[in-house]
N, C-alpha and C positions, 0 to 999 in steps of 0.2 A: 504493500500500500504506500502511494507516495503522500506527502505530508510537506506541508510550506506555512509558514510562519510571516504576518502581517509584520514588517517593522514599525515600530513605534517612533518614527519620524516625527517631527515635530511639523504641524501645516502651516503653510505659508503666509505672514503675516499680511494685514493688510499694506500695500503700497504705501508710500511717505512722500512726500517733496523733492525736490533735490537736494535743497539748503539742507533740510532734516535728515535726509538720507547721509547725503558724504559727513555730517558733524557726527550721526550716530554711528559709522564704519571707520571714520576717523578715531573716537573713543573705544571703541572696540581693540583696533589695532595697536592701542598707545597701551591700554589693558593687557592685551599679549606681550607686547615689549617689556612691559615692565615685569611678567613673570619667566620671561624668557632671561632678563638680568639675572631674577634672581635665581636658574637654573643654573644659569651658565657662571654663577659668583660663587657657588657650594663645589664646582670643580673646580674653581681658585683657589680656596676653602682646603680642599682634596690634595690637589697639588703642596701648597705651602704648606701642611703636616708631613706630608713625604718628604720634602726638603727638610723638613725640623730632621726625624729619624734618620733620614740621610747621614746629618751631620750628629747624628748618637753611634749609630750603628759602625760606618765606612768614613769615617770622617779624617782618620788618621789615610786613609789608602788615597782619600783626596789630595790631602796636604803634600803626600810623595810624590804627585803629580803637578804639585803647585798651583793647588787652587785648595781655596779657605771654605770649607763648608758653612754656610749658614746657622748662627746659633743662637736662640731664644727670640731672635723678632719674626721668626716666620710665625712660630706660634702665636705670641703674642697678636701678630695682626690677622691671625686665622681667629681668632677669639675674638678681636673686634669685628671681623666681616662677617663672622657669623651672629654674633648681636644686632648688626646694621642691617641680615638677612631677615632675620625674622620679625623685626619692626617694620619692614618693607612687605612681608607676604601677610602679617596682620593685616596692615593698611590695605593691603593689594585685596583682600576678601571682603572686605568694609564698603569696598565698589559696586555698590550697585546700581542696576540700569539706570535709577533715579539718582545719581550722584556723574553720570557716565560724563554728563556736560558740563562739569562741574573743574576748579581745579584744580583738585584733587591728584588724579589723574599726573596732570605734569607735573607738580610736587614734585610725585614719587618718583617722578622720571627723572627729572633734574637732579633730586636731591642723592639717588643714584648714583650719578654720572659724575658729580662733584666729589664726591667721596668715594670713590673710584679712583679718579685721577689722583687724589691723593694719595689713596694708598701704593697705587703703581707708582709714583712717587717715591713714595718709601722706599720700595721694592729696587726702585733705578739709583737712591745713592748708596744701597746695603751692595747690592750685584755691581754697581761701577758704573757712575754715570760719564765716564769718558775714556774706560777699560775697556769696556764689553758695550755691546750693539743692544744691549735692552732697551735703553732709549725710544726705538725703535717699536716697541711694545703699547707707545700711545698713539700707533696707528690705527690700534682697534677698536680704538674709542672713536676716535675720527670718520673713519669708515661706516662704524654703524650708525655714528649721529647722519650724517649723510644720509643714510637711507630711512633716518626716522623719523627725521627733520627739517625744515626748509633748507635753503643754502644756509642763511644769513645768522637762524640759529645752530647750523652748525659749523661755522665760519666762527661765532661765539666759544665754543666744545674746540676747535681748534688751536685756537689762541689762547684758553684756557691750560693746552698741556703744553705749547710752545713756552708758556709763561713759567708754570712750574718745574719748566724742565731746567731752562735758562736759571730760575731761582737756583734751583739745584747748585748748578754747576757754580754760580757767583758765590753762594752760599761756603760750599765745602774752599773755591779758590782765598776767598776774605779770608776764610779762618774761624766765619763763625760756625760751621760743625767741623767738626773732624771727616775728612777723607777715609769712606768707607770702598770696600771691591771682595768681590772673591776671588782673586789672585794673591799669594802669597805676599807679604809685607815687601819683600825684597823684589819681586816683578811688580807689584805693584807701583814700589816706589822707584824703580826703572821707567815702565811706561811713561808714568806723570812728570820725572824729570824731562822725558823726553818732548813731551806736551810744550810744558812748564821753561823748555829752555827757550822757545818761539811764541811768543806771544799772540804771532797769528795763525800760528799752528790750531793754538783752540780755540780761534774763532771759526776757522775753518771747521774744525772738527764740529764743533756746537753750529755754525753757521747752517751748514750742510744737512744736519739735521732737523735744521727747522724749516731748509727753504724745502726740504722733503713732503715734511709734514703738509708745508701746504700747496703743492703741486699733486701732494695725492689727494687731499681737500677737495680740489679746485677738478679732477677728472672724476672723483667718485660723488663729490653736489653734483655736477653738470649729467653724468650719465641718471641719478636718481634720481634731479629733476626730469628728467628725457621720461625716465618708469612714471612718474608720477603723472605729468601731465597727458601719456600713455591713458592712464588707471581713472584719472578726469574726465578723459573723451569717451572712453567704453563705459563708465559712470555715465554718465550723459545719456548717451545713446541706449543704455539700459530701460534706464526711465523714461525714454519717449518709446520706446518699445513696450514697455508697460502699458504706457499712459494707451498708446493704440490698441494694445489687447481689451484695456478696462473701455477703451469706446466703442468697439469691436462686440465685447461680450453684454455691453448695456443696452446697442443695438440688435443684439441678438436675443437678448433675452425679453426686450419691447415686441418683438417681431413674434415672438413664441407666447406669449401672453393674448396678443392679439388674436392669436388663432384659435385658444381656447375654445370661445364661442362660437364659430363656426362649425369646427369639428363637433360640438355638443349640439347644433344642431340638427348636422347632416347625420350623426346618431338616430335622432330623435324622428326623424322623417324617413330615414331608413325604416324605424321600429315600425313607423304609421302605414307604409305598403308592406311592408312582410307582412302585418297584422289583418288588411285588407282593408283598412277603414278607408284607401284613397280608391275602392273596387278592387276584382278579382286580378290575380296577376297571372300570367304563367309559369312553368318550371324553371325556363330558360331565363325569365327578371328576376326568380327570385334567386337561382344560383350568382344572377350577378349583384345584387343587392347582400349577400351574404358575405359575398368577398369587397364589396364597397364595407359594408358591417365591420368584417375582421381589420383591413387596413382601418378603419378610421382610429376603431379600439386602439390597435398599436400607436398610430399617432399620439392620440391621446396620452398613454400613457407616460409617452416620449415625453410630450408636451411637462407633465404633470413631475415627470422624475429631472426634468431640467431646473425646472422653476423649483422645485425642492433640493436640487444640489445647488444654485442660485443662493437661494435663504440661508443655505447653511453655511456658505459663504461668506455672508455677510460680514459685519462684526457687530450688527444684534441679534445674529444667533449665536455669533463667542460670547459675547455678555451676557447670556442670559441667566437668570438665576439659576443654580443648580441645589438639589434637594438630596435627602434620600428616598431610595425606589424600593418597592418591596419587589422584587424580581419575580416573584413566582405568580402573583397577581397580576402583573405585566404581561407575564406569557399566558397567563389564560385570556387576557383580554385580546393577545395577538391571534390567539387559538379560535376563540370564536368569528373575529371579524377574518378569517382564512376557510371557516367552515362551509362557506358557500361553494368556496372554488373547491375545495378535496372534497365533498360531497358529489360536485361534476362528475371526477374522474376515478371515483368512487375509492376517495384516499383516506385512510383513518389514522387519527390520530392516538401514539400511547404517549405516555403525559408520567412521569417521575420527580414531584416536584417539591422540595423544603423550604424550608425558612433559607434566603437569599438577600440580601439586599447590597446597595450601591449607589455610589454619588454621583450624581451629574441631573440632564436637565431632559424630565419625562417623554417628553414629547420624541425627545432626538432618540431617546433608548430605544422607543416604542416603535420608531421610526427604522432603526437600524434590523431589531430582531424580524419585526414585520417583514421585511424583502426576503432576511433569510428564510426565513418557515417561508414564505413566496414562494424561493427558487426549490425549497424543498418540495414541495407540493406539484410545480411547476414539472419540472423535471424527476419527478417518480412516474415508475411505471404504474398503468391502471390497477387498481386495485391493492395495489403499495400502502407501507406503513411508514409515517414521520414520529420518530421520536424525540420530545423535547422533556429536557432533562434540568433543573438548577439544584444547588447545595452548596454548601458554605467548608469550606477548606480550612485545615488543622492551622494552616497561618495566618486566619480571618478573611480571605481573600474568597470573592462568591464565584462559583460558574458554571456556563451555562453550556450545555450540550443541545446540539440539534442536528439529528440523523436519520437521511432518509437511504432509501434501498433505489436509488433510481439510474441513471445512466452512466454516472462518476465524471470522474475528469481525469483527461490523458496528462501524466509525470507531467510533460514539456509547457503545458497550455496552466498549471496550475498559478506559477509566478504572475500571470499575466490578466486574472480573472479578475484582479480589484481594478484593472486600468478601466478609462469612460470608453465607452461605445465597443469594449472587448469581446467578442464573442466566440468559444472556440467552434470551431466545424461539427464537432457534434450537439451542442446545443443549439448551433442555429436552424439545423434539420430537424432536431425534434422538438422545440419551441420557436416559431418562426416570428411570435410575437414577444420575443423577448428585444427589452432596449440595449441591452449592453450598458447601463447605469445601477445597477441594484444594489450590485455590491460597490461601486463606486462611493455610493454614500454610506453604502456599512461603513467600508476604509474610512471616509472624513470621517466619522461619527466618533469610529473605534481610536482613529491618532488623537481627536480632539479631549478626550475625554480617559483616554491611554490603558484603553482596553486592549489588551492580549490573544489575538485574533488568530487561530493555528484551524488550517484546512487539513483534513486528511480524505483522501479518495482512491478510489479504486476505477477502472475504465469499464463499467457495467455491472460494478458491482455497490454502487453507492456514493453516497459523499457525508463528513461530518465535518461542524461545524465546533471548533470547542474556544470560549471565550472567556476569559478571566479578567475579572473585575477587581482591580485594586494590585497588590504587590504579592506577586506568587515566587515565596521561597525557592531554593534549589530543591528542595528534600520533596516539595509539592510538585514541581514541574518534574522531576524523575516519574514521582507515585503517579502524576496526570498521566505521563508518555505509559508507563506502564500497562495502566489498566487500560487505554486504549489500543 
């Protein structure tokens, strides 16, 4: 038996503005950056303890190589970054949608990127700020303000570590710190005499590094402006692409409204010559009156399930109030108003039903199970039985079974039965009045409301329907799979 599972996808909000649109993806994206700092700051974190042990473990095997392993401030500033971490993903969880525009937000971002370069600071006069090429290491501050930032403020992030690097270096040269490296006392104090004997050797040297810095500034703003104004225009053209789908579907959905009442009457006058009241007719008008009859029904029903995935659409049918249900009263009220049609085709109902209930809003519940007991009924063969089944699961979570013995669904065609206007080849031959929307609006119903939607079926030998309401444990979804 194959088996396929509704995703609980989230559905798609109403449309926004543009202004609103790119400020709410705007905030969004500055949200990831800042928890992407704070990922990518717990491997700095990571790193800088390795260094510490480094210099416990191997630190003598260093020194034979001539170089001074790190001692007590990698720790020391690992304990500070991971303090400054977790004041940052506090903050960072505090953000919510209603703070999204708020400036909060760049705070956290800034106040990051400041104490960042400081501490890589740190890190460039303990390693050698004119020994070793670490320096070079507030590229990556630069680079990524570029891409998260305009030019201008990160032209600002630029000249922010051009600044503290140059401190650096004037700093340890005055005298006011002490000249730090990880090269031994004696190369190090080689290199810097070397420096130190040409005065424009370390301008060169410091010069070099900073006209680096911002010549890579200057090609990674300009190509992130390039993406961005890129991300602007497809932005843009998104939203007039919307805007045309939403006038497209309000004209379509005026147009399908209007029809209503014709088709309700060409119904109705259909009824009045089958029935004779317009005189006698023939075989041959009434065969074609029968099949005027069945297209219009289909119409209709078209009609009726459009304008209903329409509403649901809305966003006053996401507003609406929602209650609790008592599930099992629900389905017998779906059972009755379904009795007319399995009575036709002479389908019976067996009914297994407990104390169930569930949140959300009446109508749309009634709405969703109705189509399926529908397609149940629908699709059984004559004199077939539908069984609907509810109870309340060990993890409080309610649900609801609905299974009929009738044509099934082929493995390949299962994925594809909640799409609109879907039909596979065997249901359109043996219900030719089906819209191809039924389950389309189970799907809204079941995402909106984050019901647990699991099909299982066989190619002739039935189809079942099993839905879970509320949060179904690991230990319930095993015992569910099981007993099915």
């Amino acid at each position: 038996m194959a088996s396929f599972e509704l995703p609980l996808s989230t559905v798609r909000a109403e449309p926004v503005g543009r202004s609103s649109l790119e400020r709410r993806i705007g905030s969004d994206v500055a949200v990831r950056n800042i928890l992407w700092f704070i990922t990518l700051r717990w491997i700095v974190v990571a790193v800088l303890l390795v260094a510490e042990l480094a210099a416990v473990f191997i630190g003598a095997f260093l020194r034979d190589y001539g170089i001074e392993a790190p001692s007590q401030w990698p720790w020391i500033l690992a304990l500070i970054l991971t303090a400054a971490n977790i004041c940052y993903l506090i903050h960072a969880q505090s953000l919510t949608p209603q703070t999204h525009s708020g400036i909060g937000i760049y705070l956290n971002l800034w106040t990051q990127i400041v104490v960042d370069l400081i501490a890589l600071t740190v890190v460039v006069h303990y390693l050698g700020s004119l020994t070793t090429f670490i320096c070079f290491a507030y590229l990556f501050h630069t680079v990524l303000a570029c891409i998260f930032f305009s030019p201008r403020w990160s032209l600002v992030v630029t000249f922010l570590a051009c600044l503290l690097y140059v401190g650096c270096v004037a700093a340890e040269l005055s005298g006011l710190i002490p000249p730090a490296g990880i090269y031994t006392e004696q190369i190090s104090r080689n290199l810097r005499a070397g420096l130190l004997e040409f005065p424009l050797r370390v301008s060169i040297h410091v010069g070099s590094a900073v006209g680096i810095f911002l010549v890579v500034w200057y090609l990674a703003s300009h190509l992130s402006t390039a993406v961005r104004q890129k991300d602007r225009q497809l932005l843009i053209a998104n939203e007039r692409l919307l805007a045309a789908d939403r006038e497209r579907t309000q004209h379509m959905l005026h147009t399908t409204h209007e029809l209503k009442a014709p088709f309700a009457a060409i119904q109705s006058y259909v009824q009045l010559l089958m029935k004779g009241y317009c005189g006698a007719i023939t075989n041959e008008t009434r065969d074609v009156l029968v099949k005027i009859d069945a297209r219009s029904q289909r119409l209709s029903n078209q009609i009726r399930e459009m304008l209903q995935l329409a509403n649901l659409r809305s966003a006053a049918a996401v507003n609406q109030p929602r209650g609790t249900v008592d599930l099992a009263d629900l389905l017998k009220r779906v059972i009755a108003s379904s009795q007319a049609m399995a009575e036709a085709r002479n389908i019976s109902f067996q009914t297994d039903l407990h104390k169930a209930t569930a949140e959300g809003v009446p109508d749309q519940l009634e709405m969703m199970l109705a189509n399926i007991v529908a397609n149940a009924v629908q699709y059984s063969h004559p004199a077939g039985t539908v069984s609907v089944s509810c109870l309340r699961l060990a993890s409080g979570a309610s649900q609801v079974k609905i299974v009929d013995q009738g044509i099934g669904i082929r493995e390949d065609a299962l994925p594809n039965i909640f799409e609109e206007y879907y039909r596979s080849k065997e249901a359109a031959e043996y219900n030719p009045m089906c819209t191809g929307l039924g389950l389309a609006i189970v799907k809204h119903i079941a995402q909106t409301h984050k019901i647990t939607v699991r099909v299982e079926s066989e190619l002739g030998r039935g189809t079942q329907f099993i839905l879970t309401f509320g949060t179904l444990s690991k230990t319930d979804h095993h015992d569910s799979l099981a007993k099915h």
